[in-house]
TORTOR-148211 format. One line per 10 residues: number of its first residue (from 1); their letters; for each residue x, y, z of C-alpha. Coordinates in steps of 0.02 Angstrom, whole numbers, plus 50000, padded with zeros to 5 digits. Example, Ala and Ser with C-alpha at 12.3 -4.5 7.8 and 13.67 -1.06 7.14 Angstrom:
1> as> 50615 49775 50390 | 50684 49947 50357
END
This chain:
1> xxxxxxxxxx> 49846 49766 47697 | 50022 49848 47711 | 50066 49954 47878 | 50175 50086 47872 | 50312 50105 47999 | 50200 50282 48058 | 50051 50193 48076 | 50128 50065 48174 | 50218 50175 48273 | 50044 50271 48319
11> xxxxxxxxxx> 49975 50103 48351 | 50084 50045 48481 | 50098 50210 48565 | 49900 50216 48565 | 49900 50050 48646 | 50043 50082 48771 | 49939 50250 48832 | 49788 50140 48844 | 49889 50013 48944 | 49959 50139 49077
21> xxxxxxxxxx> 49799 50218 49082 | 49720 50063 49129 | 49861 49987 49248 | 49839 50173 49330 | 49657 50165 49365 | 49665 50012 49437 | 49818 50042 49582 | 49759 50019 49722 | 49883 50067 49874 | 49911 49972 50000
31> xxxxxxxxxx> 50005 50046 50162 | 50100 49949 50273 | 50035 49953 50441 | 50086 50099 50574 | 50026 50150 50720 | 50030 50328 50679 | 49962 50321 50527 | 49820 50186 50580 | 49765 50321 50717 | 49779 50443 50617
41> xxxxxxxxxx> 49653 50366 50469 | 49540 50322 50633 | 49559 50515 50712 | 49480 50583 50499 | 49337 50456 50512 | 49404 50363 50365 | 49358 50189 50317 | 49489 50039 50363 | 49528 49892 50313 | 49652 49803 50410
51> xxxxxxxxxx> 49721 49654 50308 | 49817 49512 50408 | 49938 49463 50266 | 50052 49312 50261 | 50149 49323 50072 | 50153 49123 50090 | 49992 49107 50130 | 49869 49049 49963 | 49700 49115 50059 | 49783 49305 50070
61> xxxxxxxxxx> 49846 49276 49890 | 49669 49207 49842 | 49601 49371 49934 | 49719 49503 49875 | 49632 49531 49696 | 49468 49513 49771 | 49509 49661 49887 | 49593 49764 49748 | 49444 49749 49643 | 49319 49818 49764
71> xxxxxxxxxx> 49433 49946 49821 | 49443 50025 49649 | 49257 50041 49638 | 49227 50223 49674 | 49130 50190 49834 | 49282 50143 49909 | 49395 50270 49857 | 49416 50340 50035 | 49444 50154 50094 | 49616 50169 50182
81> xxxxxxxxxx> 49685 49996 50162 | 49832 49952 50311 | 49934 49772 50279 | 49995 49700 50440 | 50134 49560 50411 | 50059 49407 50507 | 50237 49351 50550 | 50353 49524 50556 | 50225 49614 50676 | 50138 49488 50797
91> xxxxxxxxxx> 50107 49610 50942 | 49988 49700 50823 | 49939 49538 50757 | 49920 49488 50928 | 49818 49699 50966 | 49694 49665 50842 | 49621 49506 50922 | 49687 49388 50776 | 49733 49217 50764 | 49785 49175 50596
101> xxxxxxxxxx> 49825 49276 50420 | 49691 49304 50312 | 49587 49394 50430 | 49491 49575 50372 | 49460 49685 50503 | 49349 49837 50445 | 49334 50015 50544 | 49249 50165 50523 | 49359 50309 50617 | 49382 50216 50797
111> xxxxxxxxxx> 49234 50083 50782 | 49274 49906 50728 | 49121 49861 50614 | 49170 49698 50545 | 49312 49543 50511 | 49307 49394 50429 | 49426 49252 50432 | 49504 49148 50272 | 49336 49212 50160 | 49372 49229 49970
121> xxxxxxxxxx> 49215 49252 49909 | 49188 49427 49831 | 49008 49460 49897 | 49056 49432 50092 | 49211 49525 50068 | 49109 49669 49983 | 48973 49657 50129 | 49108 49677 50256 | 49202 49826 50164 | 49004 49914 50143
131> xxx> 49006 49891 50338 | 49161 50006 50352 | 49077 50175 50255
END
């Protein structure tokens, strides 16, 4: 079977639209964490996660793709999703009541309805994230 150079052409731009498309759908944004923008996201009502994220740390890398997974399910599409640096920001480290990286605090507007600490298992991470809606 012979290609010609227009049908390979179409083929790779098909499959480089497909691959966009699909590295599109599944960006998820994270925001560095603000106060403003943290009270703000409390003052709509919207669900929060608050991840306590150390880029050394292999739990918060273990957790990371977990997280982005849920969040791109379309229940969670409101989900506003606010990274505090374990070791660049301790006093909000140290406002939220944590103790190490890895922990998931979950809010709905001003209400704290869940955390976990160090879990990387995709159903208790869902469970907390359904606690925030």
């Amino acid at each position: 079977m012979t290609f010609s150079r227009r049908l390979f052409a179409t083929a790779a731009l098909a499959a480089t639209v497909v691959a966009v498309g699909l590295g599109t759908a599944w960006a998820i944004e994270t925001t560095p964490y603000s106060d403003a923008a943290f009270k703000a996201a409390q003052s709509a009502g919207q669900p929060i996660l608050i991840e306590i994220h150390a880029g050394w740390c292999p739990t918060c890398k273990a957790q990371k793709p977990i997280i982005d997974k849920l969040a791109a399910e379309p229940k969670f599409k409101d989900l506003k999703i606010f990274r505090v640096d374990f070791d660049d920001q301790k006093p909000v480290v140290k406002g939220f009541g944590a103790q190490m990286q890895s922990t998931l605090i979950t809010f709905k507007g001003t209400t704290e309805t869940g955390r976990s600490v160090g879990d990387t298992k995709e159903a208790s991470i869902a469970a907390l994230l359904d606690k925030s809606l």
